[in-house]
ZAMARGU-4260 file (C-alpha; in steps of 0.2 Angstrom, whole numbers, plus 5000, padded with zeros to 4 digits):
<rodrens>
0) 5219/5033/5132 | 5222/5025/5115 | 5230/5036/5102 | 5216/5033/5089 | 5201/5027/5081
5) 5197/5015/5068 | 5184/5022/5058 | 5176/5012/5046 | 5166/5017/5029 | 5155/5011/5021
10) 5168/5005/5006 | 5178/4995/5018 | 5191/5011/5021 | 5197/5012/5035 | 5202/5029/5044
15) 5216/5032/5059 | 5208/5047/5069 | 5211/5056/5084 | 5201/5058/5099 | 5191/5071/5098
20) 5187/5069/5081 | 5170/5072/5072 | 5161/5065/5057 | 5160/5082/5050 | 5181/5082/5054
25) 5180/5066/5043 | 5166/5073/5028 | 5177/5086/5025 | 5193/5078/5025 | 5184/5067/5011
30) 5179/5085/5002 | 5170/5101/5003 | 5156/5094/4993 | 5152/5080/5006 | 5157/5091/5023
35) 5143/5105/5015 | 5129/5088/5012 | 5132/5079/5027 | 5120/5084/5041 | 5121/5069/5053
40) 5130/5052/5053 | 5126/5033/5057 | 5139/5027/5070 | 5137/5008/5072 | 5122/5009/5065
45) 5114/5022/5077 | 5109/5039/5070 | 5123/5054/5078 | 5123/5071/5076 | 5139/5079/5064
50) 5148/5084/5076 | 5146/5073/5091 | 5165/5066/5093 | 5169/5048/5092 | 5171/5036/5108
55) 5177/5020/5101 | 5180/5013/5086 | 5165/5013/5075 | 5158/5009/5057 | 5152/5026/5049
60) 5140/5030/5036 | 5137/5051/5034 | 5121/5058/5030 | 5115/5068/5018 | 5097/5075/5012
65) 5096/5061/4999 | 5096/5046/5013 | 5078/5056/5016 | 5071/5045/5030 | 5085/5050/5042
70) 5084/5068/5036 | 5065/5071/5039 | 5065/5061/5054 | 5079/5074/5061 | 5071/5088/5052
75) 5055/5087/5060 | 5064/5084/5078 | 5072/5101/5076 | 5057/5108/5071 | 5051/5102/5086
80) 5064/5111/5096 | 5061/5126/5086 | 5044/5127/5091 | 5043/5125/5110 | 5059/5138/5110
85) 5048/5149/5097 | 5032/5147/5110 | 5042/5152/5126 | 5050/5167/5117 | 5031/5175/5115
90) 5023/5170/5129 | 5036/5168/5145 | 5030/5156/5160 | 5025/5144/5149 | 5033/5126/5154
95) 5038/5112/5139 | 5035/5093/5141 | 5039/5083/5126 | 5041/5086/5107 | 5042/5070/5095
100) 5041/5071/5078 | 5029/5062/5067 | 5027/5051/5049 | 5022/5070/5043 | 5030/5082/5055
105) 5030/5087/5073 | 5019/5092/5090 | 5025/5098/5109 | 5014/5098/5124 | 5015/5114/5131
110) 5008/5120/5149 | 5002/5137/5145 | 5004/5151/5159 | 4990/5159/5157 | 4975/5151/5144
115) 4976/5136/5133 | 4984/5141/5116 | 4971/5142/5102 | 4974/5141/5080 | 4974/5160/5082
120) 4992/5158/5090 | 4999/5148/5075 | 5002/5165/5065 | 5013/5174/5078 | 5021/5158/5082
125) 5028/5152/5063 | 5036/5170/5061 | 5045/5166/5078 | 5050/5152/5074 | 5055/5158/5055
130) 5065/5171/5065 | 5073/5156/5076 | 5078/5147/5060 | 5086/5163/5049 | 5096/5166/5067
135) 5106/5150/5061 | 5109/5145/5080 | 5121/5131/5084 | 5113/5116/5090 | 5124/5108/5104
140) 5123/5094/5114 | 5127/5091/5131 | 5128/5076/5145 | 5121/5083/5164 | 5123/5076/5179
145) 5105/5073/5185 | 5106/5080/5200 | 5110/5098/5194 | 5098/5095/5178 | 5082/5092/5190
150) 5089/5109/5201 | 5090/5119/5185 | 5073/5111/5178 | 5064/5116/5197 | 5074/5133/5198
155) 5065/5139/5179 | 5047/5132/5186 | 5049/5116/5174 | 5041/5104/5186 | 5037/5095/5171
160) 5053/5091/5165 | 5060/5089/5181 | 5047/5074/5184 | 5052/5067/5170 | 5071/5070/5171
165) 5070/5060/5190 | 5061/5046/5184 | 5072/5041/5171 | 5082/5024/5171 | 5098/5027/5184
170) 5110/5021/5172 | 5104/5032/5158 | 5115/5049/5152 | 5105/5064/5153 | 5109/5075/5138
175) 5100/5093/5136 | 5104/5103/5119 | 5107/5122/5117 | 5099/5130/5104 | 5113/5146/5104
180) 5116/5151/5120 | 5101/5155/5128 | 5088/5140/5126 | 5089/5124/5129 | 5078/5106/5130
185) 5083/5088/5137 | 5081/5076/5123 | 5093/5062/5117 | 5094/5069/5100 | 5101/5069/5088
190) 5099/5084/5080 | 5105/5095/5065 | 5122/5106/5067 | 5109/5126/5069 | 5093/5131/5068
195) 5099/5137/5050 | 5099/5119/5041 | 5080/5119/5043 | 5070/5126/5029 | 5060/5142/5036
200) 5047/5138/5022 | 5046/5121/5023 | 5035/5119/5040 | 5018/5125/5043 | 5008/5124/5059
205) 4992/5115/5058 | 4981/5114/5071 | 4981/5114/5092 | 4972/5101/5102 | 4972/5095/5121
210) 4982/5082/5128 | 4985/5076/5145 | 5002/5075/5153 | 5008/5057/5148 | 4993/5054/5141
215) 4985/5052/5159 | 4967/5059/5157 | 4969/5060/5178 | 4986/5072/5175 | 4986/5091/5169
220) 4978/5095/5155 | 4992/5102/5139 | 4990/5112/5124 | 4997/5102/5110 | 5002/5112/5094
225) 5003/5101/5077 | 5015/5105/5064 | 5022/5096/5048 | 5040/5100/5041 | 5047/5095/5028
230) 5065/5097/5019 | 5059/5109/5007 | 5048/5120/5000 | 5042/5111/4986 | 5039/5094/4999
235) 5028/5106/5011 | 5016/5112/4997 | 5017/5096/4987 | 5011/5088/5006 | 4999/5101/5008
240) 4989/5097/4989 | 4988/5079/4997 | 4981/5086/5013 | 4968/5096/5005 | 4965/5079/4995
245) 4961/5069/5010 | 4949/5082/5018 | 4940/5080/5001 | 4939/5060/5004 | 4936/5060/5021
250) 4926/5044/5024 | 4915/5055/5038 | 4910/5069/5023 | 4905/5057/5011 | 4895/5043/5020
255) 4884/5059/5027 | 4882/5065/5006 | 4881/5046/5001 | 4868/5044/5018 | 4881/5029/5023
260) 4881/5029/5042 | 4879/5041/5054 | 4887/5040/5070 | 4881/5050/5088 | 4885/5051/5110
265) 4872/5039/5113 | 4883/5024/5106 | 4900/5032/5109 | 4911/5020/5096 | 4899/5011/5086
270) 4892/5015/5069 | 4873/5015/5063 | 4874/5007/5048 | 4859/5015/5036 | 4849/5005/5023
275) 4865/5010/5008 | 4880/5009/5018 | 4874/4991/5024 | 4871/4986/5006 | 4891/4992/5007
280) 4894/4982/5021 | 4884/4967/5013 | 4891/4966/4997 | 4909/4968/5004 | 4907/4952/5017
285) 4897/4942/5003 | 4914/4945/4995 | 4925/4940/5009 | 4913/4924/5012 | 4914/4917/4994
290) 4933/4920/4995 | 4934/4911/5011 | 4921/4895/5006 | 4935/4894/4990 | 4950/4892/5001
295) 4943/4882/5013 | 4937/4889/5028 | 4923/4882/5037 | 4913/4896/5046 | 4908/4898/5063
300) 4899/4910/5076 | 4903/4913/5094 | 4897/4921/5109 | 4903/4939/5112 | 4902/4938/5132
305) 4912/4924/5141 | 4918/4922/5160 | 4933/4932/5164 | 4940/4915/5169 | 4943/4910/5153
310) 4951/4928/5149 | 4961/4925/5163 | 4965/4907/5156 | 4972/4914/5141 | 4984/4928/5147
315) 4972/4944/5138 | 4965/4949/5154 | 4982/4951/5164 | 4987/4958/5146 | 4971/4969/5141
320) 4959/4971/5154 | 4959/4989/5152 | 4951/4991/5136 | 4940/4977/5140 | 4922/4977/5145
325) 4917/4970/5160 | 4902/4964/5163 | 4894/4959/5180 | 4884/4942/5178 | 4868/4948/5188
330) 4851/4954/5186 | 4849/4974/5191 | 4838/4980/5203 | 4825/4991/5195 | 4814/4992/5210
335) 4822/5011/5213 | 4829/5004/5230 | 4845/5001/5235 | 4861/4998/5223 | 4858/4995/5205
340) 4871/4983/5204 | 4874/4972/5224 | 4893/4967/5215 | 4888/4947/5221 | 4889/4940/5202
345) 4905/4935/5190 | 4913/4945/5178 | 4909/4943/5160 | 4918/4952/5149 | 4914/4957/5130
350) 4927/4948/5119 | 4940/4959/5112 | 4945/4945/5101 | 4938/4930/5094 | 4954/4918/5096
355) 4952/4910/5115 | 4934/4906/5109 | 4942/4898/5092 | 4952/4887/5101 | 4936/4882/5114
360) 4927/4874/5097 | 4944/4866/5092 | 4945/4859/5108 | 4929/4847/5104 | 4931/4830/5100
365) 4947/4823/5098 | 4958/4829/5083 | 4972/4819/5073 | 4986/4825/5064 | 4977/4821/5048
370) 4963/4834/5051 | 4976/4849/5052 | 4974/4862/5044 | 4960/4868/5051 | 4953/4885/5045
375) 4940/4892/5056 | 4933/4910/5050 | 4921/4921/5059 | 4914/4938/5057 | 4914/4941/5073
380) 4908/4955/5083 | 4919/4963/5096 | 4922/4976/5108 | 4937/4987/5115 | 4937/5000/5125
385) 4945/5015/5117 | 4947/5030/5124 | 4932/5043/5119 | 4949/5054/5112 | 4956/5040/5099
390) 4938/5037/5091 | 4938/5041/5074 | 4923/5042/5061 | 4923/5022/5057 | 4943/5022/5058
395) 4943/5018/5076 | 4928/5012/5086 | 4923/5004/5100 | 4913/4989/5092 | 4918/4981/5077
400) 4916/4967/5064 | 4935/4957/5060 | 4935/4947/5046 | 4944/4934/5059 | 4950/4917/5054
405) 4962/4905/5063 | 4971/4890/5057 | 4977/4877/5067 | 4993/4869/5059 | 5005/4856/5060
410) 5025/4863/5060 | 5028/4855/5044 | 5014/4864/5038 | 5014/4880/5043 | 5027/4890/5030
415) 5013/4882/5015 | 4999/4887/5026 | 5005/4905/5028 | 5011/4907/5009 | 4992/4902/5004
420) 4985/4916/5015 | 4999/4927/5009 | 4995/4923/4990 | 4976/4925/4996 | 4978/4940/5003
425) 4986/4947/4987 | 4970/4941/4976 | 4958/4951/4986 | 4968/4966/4989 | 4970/4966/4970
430) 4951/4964/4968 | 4946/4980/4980 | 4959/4989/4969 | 4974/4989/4980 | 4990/4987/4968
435) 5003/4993/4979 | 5007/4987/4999 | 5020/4981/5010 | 5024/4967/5023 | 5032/4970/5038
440) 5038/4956/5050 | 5034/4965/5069 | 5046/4955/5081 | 5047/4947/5099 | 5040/4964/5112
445) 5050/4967/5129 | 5034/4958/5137 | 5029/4941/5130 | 5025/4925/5132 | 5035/4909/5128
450) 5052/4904/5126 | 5066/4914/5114 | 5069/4897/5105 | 5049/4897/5101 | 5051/4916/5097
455) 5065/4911/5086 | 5057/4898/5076 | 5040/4907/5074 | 5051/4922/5068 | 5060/4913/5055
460) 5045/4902/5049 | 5036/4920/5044 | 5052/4925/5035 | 5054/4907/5026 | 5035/4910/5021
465) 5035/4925/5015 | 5053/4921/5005 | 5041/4906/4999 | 5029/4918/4991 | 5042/4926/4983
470) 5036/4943/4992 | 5051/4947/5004 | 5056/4961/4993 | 5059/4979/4991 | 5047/4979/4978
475) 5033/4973/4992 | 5042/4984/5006 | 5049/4971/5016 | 5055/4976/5032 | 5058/4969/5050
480) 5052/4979/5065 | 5061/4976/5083 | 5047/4974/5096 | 5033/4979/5088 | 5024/4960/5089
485) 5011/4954/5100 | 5013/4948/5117 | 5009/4930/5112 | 5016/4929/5093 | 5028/4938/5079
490) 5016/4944/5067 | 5016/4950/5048 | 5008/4966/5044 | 5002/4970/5028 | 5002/4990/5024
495) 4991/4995/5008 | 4994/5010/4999 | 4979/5022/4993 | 4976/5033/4980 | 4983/5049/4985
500) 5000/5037/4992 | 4995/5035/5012 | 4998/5018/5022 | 4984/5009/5029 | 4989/4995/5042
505) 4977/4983/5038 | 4979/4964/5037 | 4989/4952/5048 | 4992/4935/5051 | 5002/4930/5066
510) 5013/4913/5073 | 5004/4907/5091 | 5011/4893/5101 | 5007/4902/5119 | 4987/4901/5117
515) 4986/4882/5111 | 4995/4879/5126 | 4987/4889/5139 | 4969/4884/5135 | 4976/4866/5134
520) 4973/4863/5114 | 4981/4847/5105 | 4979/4835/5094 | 4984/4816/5092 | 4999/4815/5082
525) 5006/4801/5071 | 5014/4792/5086 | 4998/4792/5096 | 5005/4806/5107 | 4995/4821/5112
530) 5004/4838/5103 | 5002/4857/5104 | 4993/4862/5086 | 5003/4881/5080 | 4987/4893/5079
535) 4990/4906/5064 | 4980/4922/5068 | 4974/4929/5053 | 4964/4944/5044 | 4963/4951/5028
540) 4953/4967/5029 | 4958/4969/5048 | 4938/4975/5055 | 4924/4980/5040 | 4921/4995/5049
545) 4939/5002/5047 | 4943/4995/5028 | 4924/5004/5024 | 4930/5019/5028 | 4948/5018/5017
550) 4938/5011/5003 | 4927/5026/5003 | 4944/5038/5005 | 4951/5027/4991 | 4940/5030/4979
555) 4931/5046/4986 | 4914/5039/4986 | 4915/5033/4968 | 4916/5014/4970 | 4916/4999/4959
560) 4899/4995/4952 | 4899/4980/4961 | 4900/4987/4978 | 4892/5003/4975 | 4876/5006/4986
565) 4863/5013/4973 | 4872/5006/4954 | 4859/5015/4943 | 4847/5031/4943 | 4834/5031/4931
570) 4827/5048/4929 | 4814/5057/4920 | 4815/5072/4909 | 4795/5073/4908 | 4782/5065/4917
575) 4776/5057/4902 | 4791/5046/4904 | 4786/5039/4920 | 4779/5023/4915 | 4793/5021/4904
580) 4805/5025/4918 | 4798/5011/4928 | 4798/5000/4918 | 4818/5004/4915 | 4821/5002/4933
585) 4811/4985/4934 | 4820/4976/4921 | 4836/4981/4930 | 4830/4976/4946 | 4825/4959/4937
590) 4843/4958/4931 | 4850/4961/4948 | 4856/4980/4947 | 4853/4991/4962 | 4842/5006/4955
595) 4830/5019/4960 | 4819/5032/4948 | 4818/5051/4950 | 4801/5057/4947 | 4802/5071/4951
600) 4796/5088/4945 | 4813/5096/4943 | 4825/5102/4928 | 4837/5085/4922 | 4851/5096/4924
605) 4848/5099/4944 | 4846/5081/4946 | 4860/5079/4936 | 4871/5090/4948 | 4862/5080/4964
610) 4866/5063/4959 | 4881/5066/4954 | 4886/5072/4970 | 4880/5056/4979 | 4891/5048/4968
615) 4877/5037/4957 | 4888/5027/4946 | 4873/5027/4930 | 4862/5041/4928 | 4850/5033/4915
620) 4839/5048/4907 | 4823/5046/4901 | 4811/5055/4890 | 4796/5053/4879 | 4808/5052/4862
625) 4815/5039/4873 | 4801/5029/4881 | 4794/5029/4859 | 4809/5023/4854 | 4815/5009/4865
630) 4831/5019/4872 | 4841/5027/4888 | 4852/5040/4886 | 4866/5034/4897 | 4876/5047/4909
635) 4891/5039/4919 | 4900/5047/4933 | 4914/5057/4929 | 4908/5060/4912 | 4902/5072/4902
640) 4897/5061/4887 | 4879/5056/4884 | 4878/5040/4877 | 4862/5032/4869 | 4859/5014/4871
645) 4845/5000/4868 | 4840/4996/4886 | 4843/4977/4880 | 4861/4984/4877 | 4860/4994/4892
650) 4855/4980/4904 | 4868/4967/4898 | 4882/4982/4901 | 4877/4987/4917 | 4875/4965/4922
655) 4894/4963/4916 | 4901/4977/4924 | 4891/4973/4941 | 4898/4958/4943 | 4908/4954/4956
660) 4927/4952/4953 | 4927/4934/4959 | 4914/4932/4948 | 4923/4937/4932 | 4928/4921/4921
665) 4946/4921/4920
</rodrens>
């Protein structure tokens, strides 16, 4: 055994310890301040916890509460821990399965004893775990044999754990921590020093849902408690205004008040677009197709249902068939005799993806290197199939609209064609009033296709594009993800940042070599030789039904004039003003504007009140004063002012402010 360790900081210093030693030995050998801050440490890179010795040489960086995405994520872990340890102190015979934590806090899977566990619990359960937290227990880790680990598991009744503990890779340590003396939990870590470097004010339980054992709807049905933690107290409550923020913008309330969509069992995952919300819908791909048409896509439609052979062809189906439709390709019996279906046709299958069918249109007629690039757009209609538990309002659904494109590319054209896009997608994320998002690169998965030299190039040529556009910056978020790409390409992912500051994933554009040659794709190069095009995956909004439902959370129902369903109301204050009040509304409607009259027999203020809450950008109020003189007393959302206007003036106002950003000289 040596006699010590190199250590080395992050300065360059090196420090000559012993065996045995800690990074918590080595913070507080630096000072008292730094041995009370530091709550874990990066060893090589890898997060540890403070007092896990050293077993080699190693680079170390220590960890405090200001380096805050090591200290959440480890935060949240131990609240974790906390919670299952909380839940088995009150209600004994309950087993624990797994306990993660989150981008805002924490769940565990729990198999209750005796009833699923309900929001009713929550109460009893914080104070536990509050209780856990002031008792400043040490956390400590552990290595077991697996052997005895799966005994004790099975001698406690944790047949859950002891499944998972027996399947894990042979070669893998199995490390349990105690929290004190008397709990503990197999988990790789790490985790803080006690139970008393956690906040007992900065967590709150939220909610409990169902969840099946590893997610396995064919496996024991779990209670899942949901909590978020934070670092302090401040963080929690600052997290929990943002919380009560979103509940206010949630894109399901206010497309019902805005009659938007509706959504119901019969069509499990799709959306019913009504007459407002398709105006929405319309306005925004209008948008999109001009944008497109501008940079030089050519637009095409393809069939939804192919032969599972040509899934097959392409890799998806070995790679995706279960969350594809199948379809069989015969007619059913109606007759009431005998099987619906005799299973004697092929499979069809509803496209999940427009790309094979992109590449089955590039493959007509002959292509030379001098027609590359090719840009092929589609608003193309696809289906997955999601499970009924992941649907969310128009977030996640089953059918739905990409704003797809694919560009077929030379090499030494590929780094200008994929700075364009990024330089594109800039433009119309500005325009829909996105100032703020981030690119990450996802690298090569485990499973893939092609060879690590194409994985290497395709890798690099996203980084040299995105260097190229001047955007690989912390300014813009830049950051590479291990294994996170597709099966068939690297990918670029562009993360936008709302209003109230979350992250939607949304647009994308990906490097492909594997699909042209799969499906046999080429065109003929300068030598008169046959070669592989690279096919660029691409989208912008990601699906229309998702980016829908953030723009509505985005600006709470109260969009741009140009994309607002209904941009004016005109309404009357007597009925005498009712000629005058159509006449208002036609000359808009001549103009362009999208606007309705209220005629009713109500009080200006209550409609007022009610248009406001549908979020009518213009309430254009009208009386007999007005209809004599010419005028509209104009009311805009958000405001309580009353402004008086000549309707000549008011027209050309509402014309300029309609318009379409794209639209705008500039």
């Amino acid at each position: 055994m040596t006699d010590f360790y190199a250590i080395t900081l992050p300065d360059g210093a090196v420090r000559q310890v012993a065996p045995g030693t800690t990074p918590a030995d080595i913070a507080a050998a630096i000072g008292p301040g730094l041995a009370k801050a530091a709550i874990a440490a990066r060893v090589d890179g890898e997060l540890f916890d403070i007092g896990r010795p050293f077993e080699g040489d190693a680079m170390l960086a220590l960890v405090t509460n200001r380096d805050e995405a090591d200290a959440l994520e480890m935060a949240r872990h131990d609240f974790a821990h906390v919670l299952a340890e909380a839940v088995q102190q009150l209600f004994p015979g309950t087993q624990i399965t797994f306990g993660p934590s989150t981008d805002d806090g924490f769940y565990y899977d729990f198999a209750p004893k005796d009833r699923p566990f309900t929001d009713d619990d929550l109460p009893a359960i914080e104070e536990a775990m509050r209780g856990i937290i002031r008792a400043n227990k040490p956390l400590r880790r552990e290595v077991w044999d697996r052997a005895t680990l799966i005994s004790r598991w099975k001698q406690q009744g944790e047949t859950f754990k002891a499944e998972w503990a027996a399947e894990l890779p042979g070669d893998e340590p199995l490390t349990v921590y105690w929290s004190g003396d008397d709990w503990l939990d197999m988990c790789r870590g790490p985790h803080l020093a006690s139970t008393g470097k956690l906040d007992p004010d900065a967590f709150k339980l939220t909610r409990v849902s169902g969840a099946y054992w590893r997610g396995d709807q064919n496996n024991p049905q779990l209670s899942r408690i949901y909590g978020t933690g934070w670092l302090n107290k401040k963080q929690l409550a600052e997290h929990l205004v943002r919380l009560e923020e979103a509940a206010k913008r949630d894109h399901r309330r206010i497309g019902q008040e805005m009659d938007l969509f509706h959504l119901q069992s019969e069509a499990q995952g799709s959306v019913f677009w009504h007459p407002k919300g398709f105006i929405l819908w319309r306005q925004l791909e209008a948008y999109m197709r001009r944008r497109l048409d501008a940079a030089g896509y050519a637009e095409i439609k393809t069939p939804q249902l192919m032969d599972v052979r040509q899934w097959e062809r392409s890799g998806h189906w070995g790679k995706y068939s279960e969350n594809m439709f199948a379809v069989p390709d015969e007619v059913p019996n109606a007759e009431g005799e005998g099987p619906v279906l005799h299973g004697k046709g092929d499979m069809m299958a509803l496209k999940p993806m427009n790309c094979p069918a992109h590449i089955l249109v590039f493959k007509q007629g002959i292509k030379s290197y001098r027609d590359l690039p090719i840009r092929m757009a589609e608003f193309g209609c696809c289906h997955r199939n999601e499970p009924h538990g992941a649907l969310h309002g128009i977030m996640r659904v089953r059918q739905f609209t990409q704003d797809d494109a694919h560009i077929f590319v030379r090499e030494d054209q590929l780094i200008d064609e994929v700075k364009a896009f990024c330089d594109l997608l800039d433009s119309v994320y500005r325009d829909l009033g996105f100032d703020k998002y981030a690119i990450k690169l996802a690298l090569r998965p485990e499973k893939r296709f092609g060879s690590e030299e194409m994985w290497d190039w395709s890798e690099q040529s996203l980084r040299d594009a995105v260097k190229a556009s001047g955007r690989d910056t912390a300014d813009y978020g830049w950051e590479e993800l291990e294994g996170e790409g597709a099966f068939y390409a690297p990918k670029l992912e562009f993360h936008l940042t709302d209003a109230i500051g979350r992250t939607w994933q949304v647009g994308t554009i990906q490097t492909d070599t594997v699909l042209p040659e799969r499906l046999d794709a080429s065109y003929v190069g300068a030598d008169g030789e046959r070669h592989r095009p690279i096919m660029l995956h691409r989208a912008i909004l990601g699906t229309f039904e998702r980016f829908i439902g953030i723009l509505i959370e985005h600006y709470a129902g109260r969009f741009p004039l140009w994309l607002a369903p209904v941009q004016a109301v005109v309404a009357t204050i007597v009925s005498d003003a009712d000629d005058y009040a159509a006449e208002v509304a036609a000359k808009l409607a001549t103009a362009g504007i999208r606007v309705e009259t209220d005629l009713r027999n109500e009080k200006i203020n209550y409609k007022v009140r009610e248009h406001s809450l549908a979020k009518v950008p213009n309430l254009l109020v009208v009386g007999k004063r007005e209809a004599d003189e010419g005028t509209v007393a104009l009311r805009q959302l958000g405001s309580d002012r009353q402004q008086m206007m000549s309707l000549d003036e008011l027209v050309a106002m509402l014309v300029r402010d309609a318009t379409p950003p794209d639209l705008v000289a500039r």
